[in-house]
DRENFI-870269 format. One line per 8 residues: their letters; for each residue x, y, z of N, C-alpha, C. Coordinates in steps of 0.1 Angstrom, whole numbers, padded with zeros to 4 digits. Each point is the difference from the previous one (the first is absolute). Layout:
A) X,Y,Z,X,Y,Z,X,Y,Z; ...
//
This chain:
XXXXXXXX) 0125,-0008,-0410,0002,-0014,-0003,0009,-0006,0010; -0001,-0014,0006,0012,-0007,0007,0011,-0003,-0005; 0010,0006,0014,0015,0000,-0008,0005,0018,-0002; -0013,0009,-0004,0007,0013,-0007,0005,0007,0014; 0012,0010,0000,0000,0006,0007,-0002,0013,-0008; -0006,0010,0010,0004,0013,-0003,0004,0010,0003; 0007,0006,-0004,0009,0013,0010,-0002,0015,-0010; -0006,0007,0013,-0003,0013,0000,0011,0007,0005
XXXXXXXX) 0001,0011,-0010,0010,0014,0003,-0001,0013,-0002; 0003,0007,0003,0000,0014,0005,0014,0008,-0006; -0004,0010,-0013,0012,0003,-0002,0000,0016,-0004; 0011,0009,0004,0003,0015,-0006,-0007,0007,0012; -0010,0009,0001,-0002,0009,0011,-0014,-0008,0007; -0005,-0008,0001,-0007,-0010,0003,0008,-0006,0011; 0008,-0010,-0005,0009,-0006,0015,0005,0012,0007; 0006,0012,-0001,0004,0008,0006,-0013,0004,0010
XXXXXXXX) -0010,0000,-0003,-0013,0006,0005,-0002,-0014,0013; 0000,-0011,-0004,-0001,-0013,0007,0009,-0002,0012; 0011,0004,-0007,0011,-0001,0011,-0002,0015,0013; -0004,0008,-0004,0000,0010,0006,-0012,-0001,0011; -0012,-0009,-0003,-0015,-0001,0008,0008,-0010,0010; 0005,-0014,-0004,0009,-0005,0004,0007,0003,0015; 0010,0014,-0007,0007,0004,0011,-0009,0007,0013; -0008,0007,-0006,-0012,0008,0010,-0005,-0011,0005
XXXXXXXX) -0006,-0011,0000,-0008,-0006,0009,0014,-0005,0006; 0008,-0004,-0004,0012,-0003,0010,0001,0003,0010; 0000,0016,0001,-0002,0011,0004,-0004,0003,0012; -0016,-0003,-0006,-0014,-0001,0007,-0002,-0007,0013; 0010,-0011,-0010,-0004,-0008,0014,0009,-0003,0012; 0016,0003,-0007,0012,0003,0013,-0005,0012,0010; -0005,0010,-0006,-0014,0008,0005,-0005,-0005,0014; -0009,-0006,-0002,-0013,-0008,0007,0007,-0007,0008
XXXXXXXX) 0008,-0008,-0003,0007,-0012,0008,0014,0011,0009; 0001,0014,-0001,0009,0006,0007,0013,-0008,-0002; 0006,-0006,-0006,0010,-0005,-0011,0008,0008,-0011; 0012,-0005,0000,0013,0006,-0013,-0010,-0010,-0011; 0006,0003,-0008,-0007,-0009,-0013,0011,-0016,0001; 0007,-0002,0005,0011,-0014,0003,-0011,-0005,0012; -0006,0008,0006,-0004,-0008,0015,-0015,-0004,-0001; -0007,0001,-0015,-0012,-0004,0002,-0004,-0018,-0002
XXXXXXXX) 0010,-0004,-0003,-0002,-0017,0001,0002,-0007,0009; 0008,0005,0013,0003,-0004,0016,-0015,0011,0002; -0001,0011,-0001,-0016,0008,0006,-0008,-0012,0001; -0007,-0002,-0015,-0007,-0005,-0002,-0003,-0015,0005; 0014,-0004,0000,-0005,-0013,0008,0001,-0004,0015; 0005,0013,0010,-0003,-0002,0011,-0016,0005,0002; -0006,0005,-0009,-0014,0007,0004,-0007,-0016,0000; 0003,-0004,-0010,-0011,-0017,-0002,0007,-0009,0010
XXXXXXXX) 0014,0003,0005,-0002,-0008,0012,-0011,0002,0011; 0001,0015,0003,-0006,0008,0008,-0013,-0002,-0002; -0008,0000,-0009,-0017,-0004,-0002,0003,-0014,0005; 0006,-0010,-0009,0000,-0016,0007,0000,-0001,0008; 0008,0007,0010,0001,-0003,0018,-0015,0009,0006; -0001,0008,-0005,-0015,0005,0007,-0009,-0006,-0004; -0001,-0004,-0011,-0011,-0012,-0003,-0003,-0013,0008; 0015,-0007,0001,-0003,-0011,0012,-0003,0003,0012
XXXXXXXX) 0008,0016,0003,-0009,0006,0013,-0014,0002,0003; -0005,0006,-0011,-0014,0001,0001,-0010,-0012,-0001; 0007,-0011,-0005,-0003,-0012,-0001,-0004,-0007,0015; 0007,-0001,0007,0006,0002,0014,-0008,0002,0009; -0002,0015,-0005,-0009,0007,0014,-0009,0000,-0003; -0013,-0006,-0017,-0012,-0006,-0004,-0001,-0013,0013; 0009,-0010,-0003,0001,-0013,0007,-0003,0005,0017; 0006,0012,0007,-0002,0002,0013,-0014,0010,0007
XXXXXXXX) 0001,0003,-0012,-0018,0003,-0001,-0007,-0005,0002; -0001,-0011,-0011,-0009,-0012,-0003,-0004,-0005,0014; 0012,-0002,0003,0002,-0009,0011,-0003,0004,0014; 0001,0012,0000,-0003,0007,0012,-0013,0000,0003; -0009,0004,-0014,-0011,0000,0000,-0011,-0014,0002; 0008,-0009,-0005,-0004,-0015,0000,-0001,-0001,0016; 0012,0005,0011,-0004,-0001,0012,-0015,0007,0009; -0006,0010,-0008,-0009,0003,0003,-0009,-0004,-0003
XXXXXXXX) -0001,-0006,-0013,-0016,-0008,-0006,-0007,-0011,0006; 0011,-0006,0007,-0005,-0011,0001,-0010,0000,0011; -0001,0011,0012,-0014,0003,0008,-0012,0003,-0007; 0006,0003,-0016,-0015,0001,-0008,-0007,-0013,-0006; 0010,-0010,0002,-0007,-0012,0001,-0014,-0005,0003; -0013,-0003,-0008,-0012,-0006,0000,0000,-0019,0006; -0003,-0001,0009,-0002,-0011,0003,-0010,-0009,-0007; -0002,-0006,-0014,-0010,-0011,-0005,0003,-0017,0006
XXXXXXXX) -0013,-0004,0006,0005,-0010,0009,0009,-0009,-0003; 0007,0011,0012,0013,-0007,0007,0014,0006,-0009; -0001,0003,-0018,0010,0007,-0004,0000,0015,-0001; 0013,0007,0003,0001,0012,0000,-0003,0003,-0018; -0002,0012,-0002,0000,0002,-0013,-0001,0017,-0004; 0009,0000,-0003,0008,0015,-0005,0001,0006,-0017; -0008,0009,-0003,0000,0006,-0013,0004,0013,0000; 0008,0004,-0003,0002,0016,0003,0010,0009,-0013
XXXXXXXX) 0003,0007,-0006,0006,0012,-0004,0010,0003,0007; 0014,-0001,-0010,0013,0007,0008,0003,0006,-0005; 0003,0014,-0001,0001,0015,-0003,0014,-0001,-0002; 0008,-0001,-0013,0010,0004,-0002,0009,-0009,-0001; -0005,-0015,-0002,0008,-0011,0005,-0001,-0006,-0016; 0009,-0012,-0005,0001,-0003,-0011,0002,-0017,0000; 0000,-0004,-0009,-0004,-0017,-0002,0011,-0010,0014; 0011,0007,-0005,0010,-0006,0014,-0006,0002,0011
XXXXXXXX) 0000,0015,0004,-0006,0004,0017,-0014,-0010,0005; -0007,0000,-0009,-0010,-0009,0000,0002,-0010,0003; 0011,-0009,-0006,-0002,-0015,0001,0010,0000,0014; 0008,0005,0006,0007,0003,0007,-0009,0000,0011; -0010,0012,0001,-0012,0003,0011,-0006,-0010,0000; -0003,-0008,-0011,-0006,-0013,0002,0001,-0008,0008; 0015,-0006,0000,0009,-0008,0004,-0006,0002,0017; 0004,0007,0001,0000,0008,0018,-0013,0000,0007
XXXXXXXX) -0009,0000,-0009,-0018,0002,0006,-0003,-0014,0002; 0005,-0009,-0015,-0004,-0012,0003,0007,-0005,0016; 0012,0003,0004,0004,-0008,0013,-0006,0007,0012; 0000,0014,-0003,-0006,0007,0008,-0014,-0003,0007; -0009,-0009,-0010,-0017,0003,0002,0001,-0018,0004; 0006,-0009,-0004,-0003,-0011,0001,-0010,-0006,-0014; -0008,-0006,0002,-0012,-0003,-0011,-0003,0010,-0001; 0000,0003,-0014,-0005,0008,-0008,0003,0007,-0017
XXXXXXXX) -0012,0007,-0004,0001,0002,-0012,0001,0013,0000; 0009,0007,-0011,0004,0009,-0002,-0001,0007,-0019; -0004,0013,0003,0000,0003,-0016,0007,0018,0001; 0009,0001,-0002,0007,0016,-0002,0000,0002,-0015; -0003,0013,-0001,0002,0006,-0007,0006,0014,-0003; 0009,0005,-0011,0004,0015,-0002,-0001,0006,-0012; 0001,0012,-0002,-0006,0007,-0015,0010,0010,-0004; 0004,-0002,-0011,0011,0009,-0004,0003,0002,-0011
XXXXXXXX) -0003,0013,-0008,-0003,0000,-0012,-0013,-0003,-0008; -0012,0002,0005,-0010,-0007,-0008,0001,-0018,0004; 0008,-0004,0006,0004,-0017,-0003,-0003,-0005,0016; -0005,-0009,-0004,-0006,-0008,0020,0007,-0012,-0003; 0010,-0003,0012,0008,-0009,0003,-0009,-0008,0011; -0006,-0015,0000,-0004,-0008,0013,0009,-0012,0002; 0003,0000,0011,0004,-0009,0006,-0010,-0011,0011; 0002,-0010,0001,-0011,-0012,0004,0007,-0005,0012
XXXXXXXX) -0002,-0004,0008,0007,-0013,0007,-0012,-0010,0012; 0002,-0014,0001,-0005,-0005,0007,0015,-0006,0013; -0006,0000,0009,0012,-0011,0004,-0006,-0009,0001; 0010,-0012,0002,0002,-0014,-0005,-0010,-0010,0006; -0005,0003,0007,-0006,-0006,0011,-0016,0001,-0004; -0003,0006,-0008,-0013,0008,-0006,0000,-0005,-0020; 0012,-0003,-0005,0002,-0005,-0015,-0013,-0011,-0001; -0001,-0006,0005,-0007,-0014,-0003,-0014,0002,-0006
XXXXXXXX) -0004,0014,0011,-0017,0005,-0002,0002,0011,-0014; 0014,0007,0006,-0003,0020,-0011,0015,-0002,-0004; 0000,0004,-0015,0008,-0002,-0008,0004,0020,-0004; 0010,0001,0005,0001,0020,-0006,0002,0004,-0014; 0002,-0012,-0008,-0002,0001,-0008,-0014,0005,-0008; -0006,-0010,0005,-0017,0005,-0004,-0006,0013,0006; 0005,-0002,0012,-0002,0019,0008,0007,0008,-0011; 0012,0002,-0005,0003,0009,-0007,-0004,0003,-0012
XXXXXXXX) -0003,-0015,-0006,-0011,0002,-0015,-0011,0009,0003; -0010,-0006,0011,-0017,0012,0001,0006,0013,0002; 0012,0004,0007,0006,0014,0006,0005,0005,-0013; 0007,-0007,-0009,0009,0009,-0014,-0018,0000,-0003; -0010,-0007,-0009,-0008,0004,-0005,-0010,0011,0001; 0002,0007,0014,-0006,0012,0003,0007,0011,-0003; 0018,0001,-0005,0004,0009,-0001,0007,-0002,-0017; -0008,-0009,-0004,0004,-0001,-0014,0012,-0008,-0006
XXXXXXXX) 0001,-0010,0008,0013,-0006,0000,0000,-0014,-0002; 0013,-0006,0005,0000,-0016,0001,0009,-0002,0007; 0003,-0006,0007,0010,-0010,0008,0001,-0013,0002; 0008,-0008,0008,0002,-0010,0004,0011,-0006,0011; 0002,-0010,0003,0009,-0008,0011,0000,-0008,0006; 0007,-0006,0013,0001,-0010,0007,-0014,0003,0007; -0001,-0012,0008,-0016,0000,0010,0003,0005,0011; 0016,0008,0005,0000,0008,0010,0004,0016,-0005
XXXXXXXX) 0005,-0002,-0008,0001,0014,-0007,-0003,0001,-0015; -0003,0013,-0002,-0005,0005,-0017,-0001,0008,-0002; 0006,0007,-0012,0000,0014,-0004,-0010,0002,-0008; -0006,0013,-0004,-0009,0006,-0009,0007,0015,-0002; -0004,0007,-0015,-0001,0013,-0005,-0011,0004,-0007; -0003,0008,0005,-0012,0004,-0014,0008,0020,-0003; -0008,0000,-0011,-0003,0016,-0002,-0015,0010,0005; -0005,-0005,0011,-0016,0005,0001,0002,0005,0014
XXXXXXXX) 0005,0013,0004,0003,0003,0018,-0018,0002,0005; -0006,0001,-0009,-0016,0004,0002,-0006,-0016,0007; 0006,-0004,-0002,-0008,-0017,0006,0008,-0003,0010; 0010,0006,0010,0007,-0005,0010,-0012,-0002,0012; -0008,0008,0005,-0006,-0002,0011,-0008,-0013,-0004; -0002,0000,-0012,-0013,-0013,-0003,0011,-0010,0003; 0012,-0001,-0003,0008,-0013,-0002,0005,-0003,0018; 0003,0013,0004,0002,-0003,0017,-0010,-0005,0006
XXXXXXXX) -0014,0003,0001,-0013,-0002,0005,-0004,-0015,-0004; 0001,-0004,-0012,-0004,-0012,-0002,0010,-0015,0008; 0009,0007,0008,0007,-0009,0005,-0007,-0011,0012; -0007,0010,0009,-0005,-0007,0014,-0011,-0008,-0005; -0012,0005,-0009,-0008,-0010,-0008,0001,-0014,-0003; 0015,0004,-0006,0012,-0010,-0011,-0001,-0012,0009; 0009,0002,0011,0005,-0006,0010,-0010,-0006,0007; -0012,0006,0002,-0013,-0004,0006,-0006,-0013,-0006
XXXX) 0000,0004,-0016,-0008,-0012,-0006,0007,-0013,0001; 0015,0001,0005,0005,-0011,-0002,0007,-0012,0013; -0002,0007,0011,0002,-0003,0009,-0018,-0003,0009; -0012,0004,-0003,-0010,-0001,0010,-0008,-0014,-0011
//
């Protein structure tokens, strides 16, 4: 009922038993953590600083990946008349690294349309981009709708950039491939 409280207790050789499991994982765990039993609450919270700070690291060196690799793709660039146009798979990279690589290909290539993608967990992350100069004809947003719907997804965004996720990694090549088509129907 709202309002009741309840309180549960433990009494005679029962709490003694409680208290005792109690002391043993106490134990256990000043144990593990190579810790007095006084020093496992400073332990424990320099370890979660310690994950936090390697997490933004790893964070980090995703983004210099990304990015490193974004300086290579762009020779993989397809010429459809007159715009460059780049669909490709980044191995290990995540929704940031992506829109980041994005950023870079778009100044890097001039005109052009772009569609990255990464898979992680069962889960396809796309990213879209047109530059600006190209919005008027191709909208990335719409590229990233036909692209989520091959991998089971949905997305959306601005007309120079757009995100998509789906759950389907079995439909990435159909979603990369359909790009230069994409781009073709809409520009000839």
């Amino acid at each position: 009922a709202s309002g009741v409280r309840r309180i549960e207790a433990v009494t005679g050789a029962d709490a003694l038993e409680l208290v005792e499991e109690d002391e043993d994982r106490l134990l256990r765990l000043a144990g593990l953590l190579k810790a007095g039993r006084d020093e496992i609450d400073d332990k424990v919270l320099q370890l979660l600083e310690k994950a936090k700070r390697m997490e933004k690291e790893l964070a980090d060196l995703k983004v210099r990946l990304a990015s490193a690799a974004g300086q290579d793709l762009a020779s993989q660039a397809e010429d459809v008349n007159g715009i460059r146009v780049l669909a490709v798979k980044l191995d290990g990279a995540d929704a940031k690294s992506l829109r980041e690589t994005m950023d870079q290909l778009k100044s890097k290539l001039g005109s052009a349309v772009l569609l990255l993608a990464a898979e992680s967990g069962g889960k396809v992350s796309l990213v879209a981009g047109v530059t600006k100069d190209l919005t008027g004809r191709i909208k990335a947003g719409d590229l990233v709708k036909a692209a989520a719907a091959k991998v089971g997804g949905k997305g959306g965004g601005r007309p120079d950039m757009a995100q998509a996720g789906g759950n389907d990694p079995s439909g990435l090549p159909d979603a990369l491939g359909l790009v230069g088509p994409w781009v073709r129907e809409r520009v000839t």
